[in-house]
Backbone bond lengths (Angstrom), bond angles and torsions (degrees), N, CA, C in turn:
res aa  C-N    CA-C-N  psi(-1)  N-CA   C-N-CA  omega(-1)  CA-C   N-CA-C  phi
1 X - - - 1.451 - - 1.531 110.92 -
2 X 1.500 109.66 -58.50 1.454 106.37 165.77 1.441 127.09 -50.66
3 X 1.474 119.63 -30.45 1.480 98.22 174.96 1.783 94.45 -102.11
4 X 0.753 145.11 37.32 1.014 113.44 113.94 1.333 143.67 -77.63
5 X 1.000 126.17 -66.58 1.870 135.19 146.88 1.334 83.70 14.78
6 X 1.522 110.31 -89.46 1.817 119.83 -163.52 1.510 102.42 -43.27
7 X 1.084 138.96 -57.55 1.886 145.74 175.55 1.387 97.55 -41.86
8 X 1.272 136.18 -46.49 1.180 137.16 -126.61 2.109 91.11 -103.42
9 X 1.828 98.57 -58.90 1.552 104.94 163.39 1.527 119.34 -38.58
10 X 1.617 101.33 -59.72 1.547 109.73 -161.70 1.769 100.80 -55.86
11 X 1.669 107.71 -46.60 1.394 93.19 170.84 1.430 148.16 -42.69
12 X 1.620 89.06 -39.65 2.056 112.20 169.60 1.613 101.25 -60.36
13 X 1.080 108.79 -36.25 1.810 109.37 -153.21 1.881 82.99 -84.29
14 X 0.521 138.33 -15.23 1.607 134.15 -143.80 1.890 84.03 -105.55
15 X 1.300 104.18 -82.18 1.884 131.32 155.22 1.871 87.23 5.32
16 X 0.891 113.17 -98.68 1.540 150.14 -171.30 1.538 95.15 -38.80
17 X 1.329 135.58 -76.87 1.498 142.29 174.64 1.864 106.38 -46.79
18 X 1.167 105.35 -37.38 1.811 105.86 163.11 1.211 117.19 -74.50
19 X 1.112 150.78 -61.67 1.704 169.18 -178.82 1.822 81.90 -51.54
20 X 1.630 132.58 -67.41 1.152 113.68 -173.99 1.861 127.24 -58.53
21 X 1.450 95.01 -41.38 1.600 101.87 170.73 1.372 112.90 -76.02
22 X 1.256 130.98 -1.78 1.103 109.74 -171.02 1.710 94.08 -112.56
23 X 1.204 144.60 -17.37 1.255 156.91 157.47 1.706 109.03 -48.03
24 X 1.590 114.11 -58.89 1.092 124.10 161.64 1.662 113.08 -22.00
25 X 1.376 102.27 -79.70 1.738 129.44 -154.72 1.742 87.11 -69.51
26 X 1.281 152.30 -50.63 1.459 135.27 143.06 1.405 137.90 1.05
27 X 1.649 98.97 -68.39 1.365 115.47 165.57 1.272 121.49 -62.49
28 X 1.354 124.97 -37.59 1.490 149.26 152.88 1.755 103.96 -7.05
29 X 1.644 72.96 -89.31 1.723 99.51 -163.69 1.405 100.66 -64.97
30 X 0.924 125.83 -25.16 1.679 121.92 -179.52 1.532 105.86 -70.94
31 X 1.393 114.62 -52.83 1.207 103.37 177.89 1.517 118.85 -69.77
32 X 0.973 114.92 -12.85 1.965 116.29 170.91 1.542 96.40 -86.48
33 X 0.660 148.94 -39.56 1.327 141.41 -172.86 1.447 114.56 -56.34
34 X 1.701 110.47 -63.03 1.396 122.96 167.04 1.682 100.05 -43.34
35 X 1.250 114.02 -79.24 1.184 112.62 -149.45 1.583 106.35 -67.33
36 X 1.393 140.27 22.31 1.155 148.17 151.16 1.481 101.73 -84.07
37 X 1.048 135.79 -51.72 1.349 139.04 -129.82 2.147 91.06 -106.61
38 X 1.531 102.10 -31.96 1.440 96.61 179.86 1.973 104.00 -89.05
39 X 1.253 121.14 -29.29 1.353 117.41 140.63 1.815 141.79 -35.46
40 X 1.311 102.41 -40.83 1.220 105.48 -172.62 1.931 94.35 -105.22
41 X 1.520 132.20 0.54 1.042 116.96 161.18 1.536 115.30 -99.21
42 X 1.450 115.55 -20.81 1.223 103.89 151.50 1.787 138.81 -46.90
43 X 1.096 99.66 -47.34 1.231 105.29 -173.73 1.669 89.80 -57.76
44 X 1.369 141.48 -62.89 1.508 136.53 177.52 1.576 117.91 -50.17
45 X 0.583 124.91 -29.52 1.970 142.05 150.50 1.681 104.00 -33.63
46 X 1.598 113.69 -66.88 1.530 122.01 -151.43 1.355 79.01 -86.42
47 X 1.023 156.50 21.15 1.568 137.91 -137.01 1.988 87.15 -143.25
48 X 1.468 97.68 -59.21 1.452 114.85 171.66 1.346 116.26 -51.65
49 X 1.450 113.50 -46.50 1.770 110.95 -171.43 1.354 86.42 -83.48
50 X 1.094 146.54 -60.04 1.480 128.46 -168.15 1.607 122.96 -30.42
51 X 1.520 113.48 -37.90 1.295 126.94 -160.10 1.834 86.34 -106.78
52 X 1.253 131.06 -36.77 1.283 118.43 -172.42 1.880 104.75 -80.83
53 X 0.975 111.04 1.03 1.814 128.05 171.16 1.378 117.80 -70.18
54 X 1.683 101.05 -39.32 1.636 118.53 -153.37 1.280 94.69 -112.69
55 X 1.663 124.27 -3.79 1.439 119.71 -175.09 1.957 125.45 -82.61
56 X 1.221 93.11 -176.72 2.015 73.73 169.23 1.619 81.32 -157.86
57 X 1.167 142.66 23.61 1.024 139.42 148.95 2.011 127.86 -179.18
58 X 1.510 112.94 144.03 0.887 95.99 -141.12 1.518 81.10 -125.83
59 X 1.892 108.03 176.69 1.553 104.89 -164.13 1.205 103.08 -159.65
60 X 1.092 115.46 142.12 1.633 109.44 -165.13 1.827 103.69 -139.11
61 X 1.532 110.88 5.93 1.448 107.17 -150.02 1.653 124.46 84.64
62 X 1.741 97.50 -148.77 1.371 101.64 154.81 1.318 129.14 -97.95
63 X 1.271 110.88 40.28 1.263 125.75 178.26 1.299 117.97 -97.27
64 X 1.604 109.89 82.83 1.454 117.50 170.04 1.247 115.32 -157.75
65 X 1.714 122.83 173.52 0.713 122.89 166.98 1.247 131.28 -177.65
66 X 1.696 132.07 149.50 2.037 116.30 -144.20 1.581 77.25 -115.62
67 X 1.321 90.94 161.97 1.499 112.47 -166.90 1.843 83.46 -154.10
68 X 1.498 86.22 131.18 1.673 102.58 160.71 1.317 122.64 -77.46
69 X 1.558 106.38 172.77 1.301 110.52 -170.55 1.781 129.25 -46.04
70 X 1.724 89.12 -45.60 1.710 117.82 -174.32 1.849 97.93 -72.86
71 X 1.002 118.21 -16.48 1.653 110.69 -148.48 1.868 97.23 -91.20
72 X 1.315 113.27 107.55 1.121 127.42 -167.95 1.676 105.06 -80.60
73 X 1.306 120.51 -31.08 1.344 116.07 -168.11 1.535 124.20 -127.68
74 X 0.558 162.28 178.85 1.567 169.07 -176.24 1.360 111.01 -76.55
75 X 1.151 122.80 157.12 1.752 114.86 -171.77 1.867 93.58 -90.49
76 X 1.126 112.21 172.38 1.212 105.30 159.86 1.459 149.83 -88.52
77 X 1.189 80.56 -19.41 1.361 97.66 172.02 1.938 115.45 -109.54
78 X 1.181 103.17 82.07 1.396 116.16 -171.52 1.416 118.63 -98.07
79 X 1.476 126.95 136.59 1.458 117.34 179.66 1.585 104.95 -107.57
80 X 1.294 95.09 123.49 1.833 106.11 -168.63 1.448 87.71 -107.46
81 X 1.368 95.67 156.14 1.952 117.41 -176.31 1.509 110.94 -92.46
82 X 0.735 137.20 168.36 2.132 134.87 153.32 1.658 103.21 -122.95
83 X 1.442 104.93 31.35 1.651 100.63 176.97 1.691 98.17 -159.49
84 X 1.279 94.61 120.00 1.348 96.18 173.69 1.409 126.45 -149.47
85 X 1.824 128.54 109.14 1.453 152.92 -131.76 1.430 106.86 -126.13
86 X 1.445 98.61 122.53 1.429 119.49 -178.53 1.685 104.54 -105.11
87 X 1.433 124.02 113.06 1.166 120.57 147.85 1.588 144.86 -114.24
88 X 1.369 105.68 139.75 1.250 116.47 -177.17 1.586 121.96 -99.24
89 X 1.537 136.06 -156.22 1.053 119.70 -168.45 1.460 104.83 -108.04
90 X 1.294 121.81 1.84 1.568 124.63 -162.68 2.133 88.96 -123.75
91 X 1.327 108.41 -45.24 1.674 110.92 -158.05 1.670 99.83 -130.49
92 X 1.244 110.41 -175.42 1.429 139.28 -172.85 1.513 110.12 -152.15
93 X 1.141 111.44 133.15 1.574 124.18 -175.44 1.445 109.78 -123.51
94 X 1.298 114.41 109.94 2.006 95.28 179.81 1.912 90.94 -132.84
95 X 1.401 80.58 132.91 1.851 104.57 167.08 1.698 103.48 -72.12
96 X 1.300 113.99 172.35 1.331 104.18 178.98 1.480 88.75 165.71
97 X 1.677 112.24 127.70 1.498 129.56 157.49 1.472 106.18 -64.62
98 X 1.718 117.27 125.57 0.737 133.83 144.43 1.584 131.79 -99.22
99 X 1.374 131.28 106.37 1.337 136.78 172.18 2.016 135.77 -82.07
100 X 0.943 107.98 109.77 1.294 109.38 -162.95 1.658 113.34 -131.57
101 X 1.149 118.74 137.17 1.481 140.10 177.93 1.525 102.12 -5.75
102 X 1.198 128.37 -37.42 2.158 161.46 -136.10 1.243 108.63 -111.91
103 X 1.269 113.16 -46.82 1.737 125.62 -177.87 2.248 104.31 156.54
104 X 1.229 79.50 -141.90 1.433 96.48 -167.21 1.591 98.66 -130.29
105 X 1.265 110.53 154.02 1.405 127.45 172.83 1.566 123.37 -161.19
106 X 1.317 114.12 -172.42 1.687 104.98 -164.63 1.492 84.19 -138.53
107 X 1.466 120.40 110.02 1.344 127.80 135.52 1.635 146.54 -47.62
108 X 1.287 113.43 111.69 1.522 104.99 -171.54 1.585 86.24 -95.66
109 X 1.261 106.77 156.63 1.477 125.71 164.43 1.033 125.65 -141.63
110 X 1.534 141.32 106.87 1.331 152.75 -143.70 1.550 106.71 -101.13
111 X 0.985 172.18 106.72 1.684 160.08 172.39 1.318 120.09 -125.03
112 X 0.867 106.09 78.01 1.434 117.38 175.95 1.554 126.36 -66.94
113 X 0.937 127.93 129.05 1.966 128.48 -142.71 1.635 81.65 -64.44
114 X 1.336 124.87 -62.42 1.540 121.62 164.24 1.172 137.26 -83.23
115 X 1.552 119.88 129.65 1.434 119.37 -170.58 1.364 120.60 94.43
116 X 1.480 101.53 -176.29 1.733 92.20 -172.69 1.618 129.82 -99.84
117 X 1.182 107.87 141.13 1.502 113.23 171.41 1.617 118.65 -41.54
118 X 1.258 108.57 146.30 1.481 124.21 -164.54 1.401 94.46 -133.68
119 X 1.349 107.13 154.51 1.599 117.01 -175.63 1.334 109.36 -161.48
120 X 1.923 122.21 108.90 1.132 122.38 179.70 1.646 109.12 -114.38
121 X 1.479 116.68 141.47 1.371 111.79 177.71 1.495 113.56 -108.01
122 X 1.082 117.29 151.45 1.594 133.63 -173.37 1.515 104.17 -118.36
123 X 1.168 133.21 108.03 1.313 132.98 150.38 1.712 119.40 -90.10
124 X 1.299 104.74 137.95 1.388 114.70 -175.96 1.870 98.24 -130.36
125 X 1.536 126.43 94.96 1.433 125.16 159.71 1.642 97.43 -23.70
126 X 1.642 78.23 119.85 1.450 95.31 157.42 0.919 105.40 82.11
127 X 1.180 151.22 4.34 2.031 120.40 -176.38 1.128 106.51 -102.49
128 X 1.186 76.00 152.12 2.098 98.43 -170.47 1.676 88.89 -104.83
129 X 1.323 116.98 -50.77 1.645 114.52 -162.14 1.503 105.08 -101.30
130 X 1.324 113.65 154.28 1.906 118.87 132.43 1.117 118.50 -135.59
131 X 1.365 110.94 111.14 0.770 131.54 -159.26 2.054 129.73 -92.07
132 X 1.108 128.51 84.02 1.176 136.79 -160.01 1.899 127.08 -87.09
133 X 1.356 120.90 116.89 0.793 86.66 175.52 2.161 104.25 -160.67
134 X 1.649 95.12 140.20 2.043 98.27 -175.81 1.527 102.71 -48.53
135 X 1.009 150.58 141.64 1.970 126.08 129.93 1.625 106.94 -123.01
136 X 1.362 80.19 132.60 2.003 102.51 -167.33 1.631 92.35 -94.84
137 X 1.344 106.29 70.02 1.571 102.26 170.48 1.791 140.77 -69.73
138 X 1.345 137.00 126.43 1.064 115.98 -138.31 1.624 86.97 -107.73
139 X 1.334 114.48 128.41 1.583 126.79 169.49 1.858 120.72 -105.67
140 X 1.325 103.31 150.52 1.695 86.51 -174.63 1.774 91.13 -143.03
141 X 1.565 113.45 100.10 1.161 126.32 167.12 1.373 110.08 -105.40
142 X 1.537 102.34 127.75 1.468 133.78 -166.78 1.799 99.46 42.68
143 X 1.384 103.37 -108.81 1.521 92.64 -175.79 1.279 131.83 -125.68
144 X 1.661 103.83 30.70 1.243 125.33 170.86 1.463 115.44 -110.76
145 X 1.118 131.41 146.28 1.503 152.19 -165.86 1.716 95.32 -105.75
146 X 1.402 118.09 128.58 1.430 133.90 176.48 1.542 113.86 -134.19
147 X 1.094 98.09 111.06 1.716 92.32 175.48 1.883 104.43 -106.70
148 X 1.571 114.40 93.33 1.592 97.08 169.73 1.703 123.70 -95.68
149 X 0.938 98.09 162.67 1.498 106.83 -165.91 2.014 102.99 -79.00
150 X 1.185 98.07 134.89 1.745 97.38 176.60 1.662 101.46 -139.90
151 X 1.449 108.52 152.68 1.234 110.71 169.87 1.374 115.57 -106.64
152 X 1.271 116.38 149.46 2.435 115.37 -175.42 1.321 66.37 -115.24
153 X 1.439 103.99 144.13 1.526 123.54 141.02 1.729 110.17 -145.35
154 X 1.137 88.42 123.63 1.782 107.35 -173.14 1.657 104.63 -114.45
155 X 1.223 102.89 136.77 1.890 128.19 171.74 1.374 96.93 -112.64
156 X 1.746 91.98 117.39 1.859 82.28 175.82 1.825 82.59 -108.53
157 X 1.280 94.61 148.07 1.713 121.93 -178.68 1.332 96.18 -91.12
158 X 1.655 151.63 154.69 1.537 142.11 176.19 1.641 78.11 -156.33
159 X 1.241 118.92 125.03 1.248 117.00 -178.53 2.409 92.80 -129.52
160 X 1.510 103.97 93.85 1.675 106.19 134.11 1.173 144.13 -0.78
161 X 1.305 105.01 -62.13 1.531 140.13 177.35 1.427 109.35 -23.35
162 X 1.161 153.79 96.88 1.888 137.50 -172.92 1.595 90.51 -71.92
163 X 0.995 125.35 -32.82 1.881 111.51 -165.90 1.680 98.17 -81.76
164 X 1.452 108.41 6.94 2.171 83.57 173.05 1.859 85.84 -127.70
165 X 2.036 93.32 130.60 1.453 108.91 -175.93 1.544 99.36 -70.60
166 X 1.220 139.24 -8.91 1.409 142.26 -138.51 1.880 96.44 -127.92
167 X 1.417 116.40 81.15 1.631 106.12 -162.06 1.410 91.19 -84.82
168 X 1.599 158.26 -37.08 0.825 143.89 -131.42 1.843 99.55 -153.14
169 X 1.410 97.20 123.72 1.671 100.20 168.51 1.204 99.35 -152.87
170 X 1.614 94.10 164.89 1.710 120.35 -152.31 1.181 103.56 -128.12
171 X 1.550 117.35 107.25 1.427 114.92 171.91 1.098 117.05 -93.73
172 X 1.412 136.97 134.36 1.504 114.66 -175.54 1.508 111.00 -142.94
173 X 0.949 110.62 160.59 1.976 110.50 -179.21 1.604 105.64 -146.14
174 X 0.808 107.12 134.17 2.279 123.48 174.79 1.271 98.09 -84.65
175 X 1.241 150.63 146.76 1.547 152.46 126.87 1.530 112.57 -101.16
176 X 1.081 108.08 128.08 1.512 103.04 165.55 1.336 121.12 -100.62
177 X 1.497 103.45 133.91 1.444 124.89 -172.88 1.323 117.08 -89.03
178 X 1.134 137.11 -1.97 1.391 122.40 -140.84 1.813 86.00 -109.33
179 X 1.555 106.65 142.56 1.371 111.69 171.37 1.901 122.75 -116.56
180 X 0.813 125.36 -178.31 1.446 130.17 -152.42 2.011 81.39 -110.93
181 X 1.600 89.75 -51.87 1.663 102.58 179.10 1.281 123.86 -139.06
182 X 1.313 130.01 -160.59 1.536 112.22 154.02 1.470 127.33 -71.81
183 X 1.403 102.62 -19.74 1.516 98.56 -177.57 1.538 111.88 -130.79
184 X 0.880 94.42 7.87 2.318 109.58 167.34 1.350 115.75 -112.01
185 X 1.426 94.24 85.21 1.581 91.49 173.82 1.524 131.76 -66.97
186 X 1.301 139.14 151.59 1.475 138.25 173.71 1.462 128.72 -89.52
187 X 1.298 114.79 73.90 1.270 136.59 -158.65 1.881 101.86 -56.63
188 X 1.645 104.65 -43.47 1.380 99.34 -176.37 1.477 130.64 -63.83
189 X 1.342 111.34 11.34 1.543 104.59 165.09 1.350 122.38 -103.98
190 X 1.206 117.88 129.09 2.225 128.13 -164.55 1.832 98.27 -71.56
């Protein structure tokens, strides 16, 4: 009788020391996961403002949309791009989801009116989306009305995985487009 009792404890105690380590190693991998995936979209981030720096016009499709002064949020029903092209006066730069048997990735494509095409790839674990999109936001400082141009681009992460509680995250970054000229950019807008 007594060893059982003891069989019976050691089992609870055992139960309990698994359920804790194994809760642990969850949180673990979740947090490596994210922080791979917000790593490897950074690097496509610094990659974007570099080329949206050197641009003088930008293109998203029909992917846009004006928002008034008061309008705090995004409509809901929004049409986002998976291609999005920076041109300059010498080249053309276009982002672009590529999908393959392997996963998904983001194609840069360089084309310069002279010379040869260049082609860099960006992998980001996990993404299902890229997500693109103009917003012609309308601002009203003192007593002038400003509408500057910004770009959203969102990576949605969709993670399968049964061991991460967190299936879906949204990385996202604003750029602002709007210029003073073609070649003076307007740094003072956040």
């Amino acid at each position: 009788m007594e060893l059982s009792i003891v069989a019976g404890l050691s089992m609870l105690l055992l139960l309990f020391v698994h359920q804790f380590f194994s809760s642990g190693v969850k949180t673990t991998l979740k947090g490596q996961d994210t922080l791979e995936s917000i790593r490897a979209a950074s690097l496509l981030f610094a990659q974007i403002r570099k080329d949206l720096l050197a641009c003088q016009s930008v293109q998203t499709g029909a992917a846009s949309v004006t928002m008034g002064v008061a309008a705090l949020d995004l409509p809901t029903s929004v049409p986002f791009a998976n291609t999005l092209t920076f041109c300059t006066r010498n080249a053309t730069t276009t982002y672009s989801l590529v999908a393959t048997p392997r996963g998904k990735y983001i194609l840069r494509t360089f084309t310069p009116t002279v010379g040869t095409v260049e082609t860099k790839t960006f992998g980001v674990p996990r993404m299902e989306r890229f997500e693109v999109l103009q917003v012609w936001k309308h601002h009203r400082i003192l007593s002038n009305r400003i509408k500057p141009g910004q770009i959203l681009i969102q990576i949605v992460i969709d993670s399968n995985d049964p061991r991460m509680p967190t299936k879906e995250i949204r990385l996202s970054s604003v750029f602002i487009s709007q210029q003073l000229t073609t070649s003076d950019w307007n740094y003072f807008f956040p």
